[in-house]
Each structure stands twice: as structure tokens, then as C-alpha cells.
C-alpha positions in Angstrom: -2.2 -1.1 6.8 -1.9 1.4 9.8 -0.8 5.3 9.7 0.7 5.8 12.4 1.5 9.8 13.0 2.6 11.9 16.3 -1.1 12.9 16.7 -3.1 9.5 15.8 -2.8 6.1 14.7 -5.5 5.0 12.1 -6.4 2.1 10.0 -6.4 2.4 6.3 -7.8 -0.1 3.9 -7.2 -0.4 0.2 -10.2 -1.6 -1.8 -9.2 -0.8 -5.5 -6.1 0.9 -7.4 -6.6 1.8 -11.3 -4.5 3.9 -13.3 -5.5 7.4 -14.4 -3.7 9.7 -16.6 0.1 9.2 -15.3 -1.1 8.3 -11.9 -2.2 5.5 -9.6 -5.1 6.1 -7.9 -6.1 3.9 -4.8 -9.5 4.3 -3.4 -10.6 2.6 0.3 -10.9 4.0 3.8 -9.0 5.7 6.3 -10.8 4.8 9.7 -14.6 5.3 8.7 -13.9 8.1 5.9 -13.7 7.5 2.7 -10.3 8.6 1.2 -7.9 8.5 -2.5 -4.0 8.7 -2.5 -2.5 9.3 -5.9 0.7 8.1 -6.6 2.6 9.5 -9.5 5.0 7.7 -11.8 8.0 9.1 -10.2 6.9 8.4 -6.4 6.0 4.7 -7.3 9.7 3.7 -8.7 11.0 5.6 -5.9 8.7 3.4 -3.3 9.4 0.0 -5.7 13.1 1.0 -4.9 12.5 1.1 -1.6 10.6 -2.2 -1.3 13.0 -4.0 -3.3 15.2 -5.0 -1.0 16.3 -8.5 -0.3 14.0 -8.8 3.9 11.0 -7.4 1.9 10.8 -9.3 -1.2 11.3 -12.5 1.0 8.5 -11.8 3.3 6.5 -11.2 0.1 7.1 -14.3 -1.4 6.9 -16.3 2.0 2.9 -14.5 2.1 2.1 -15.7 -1.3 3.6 -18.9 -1.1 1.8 -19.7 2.7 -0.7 -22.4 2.6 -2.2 -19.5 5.8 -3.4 -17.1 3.5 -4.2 -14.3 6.2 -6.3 -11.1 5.1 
């Protein structure tokens, strides 16, 4: 995944995602630093209602589905 913002562009890599209290919690790196985003209940529908849309959910099943199975 990049971030891409008006000062910097950086790379961000998930590495785990649990479930704490009423939050999801994703742990990996942004660049070389270490870094959490929490998610809470609300702000997760509202991005699964973003992402559900017919271009999205196609490209999702196209990666699963790919004998290329790129990382």
C-alpha cells in the first residue's frame, strides 16, 4: 500500500490486524517506523461501503482467483 500526501509519498505495509475492544487494530510499517492504525466499528462499515462497489469487488476476486498470485 502507498500514502501518498502533498508533502511525501511513503510505503506502508500491513503485517497483522486483531481486534481489540471495539476496534481493529493493524500493526506493520510505514517506511522504516514501526506504526498502528485503529479502525473503529463505525469507520470500517463506512470504508466496506466504500469498497463495495461493483470495479472493486471484481478486481478482488480477479486477485484471488489468479493462478499469478503477486505479493
Amino acid at each position: 500500500m502507498q500514502v501518498k500526501t502533498v508533502a511525501m509519498k511513503m510505503g506502508v505495509r500491513i503485517e497483522k490486524a486483531e481486534a481489540l475492544d471495539d476496534t481493529v487494530v493493524l500493526h506493520g510499517f510505514a517506511g522504516t517506523m514501526p506504526c498502528e492504525t485503529t479502525i473503529t466499528a463505525s469507520e470500517a462499515i463506512q470504508i466496506f461501503k466504500m469498497c463495495f462497489k461493483i470495479s472493486i469487488l471484481k478486481m478482488l476476486f480477479k486477485a484471488i482467483f489468479s493462478k499469478n498470485k503477486a505479493q
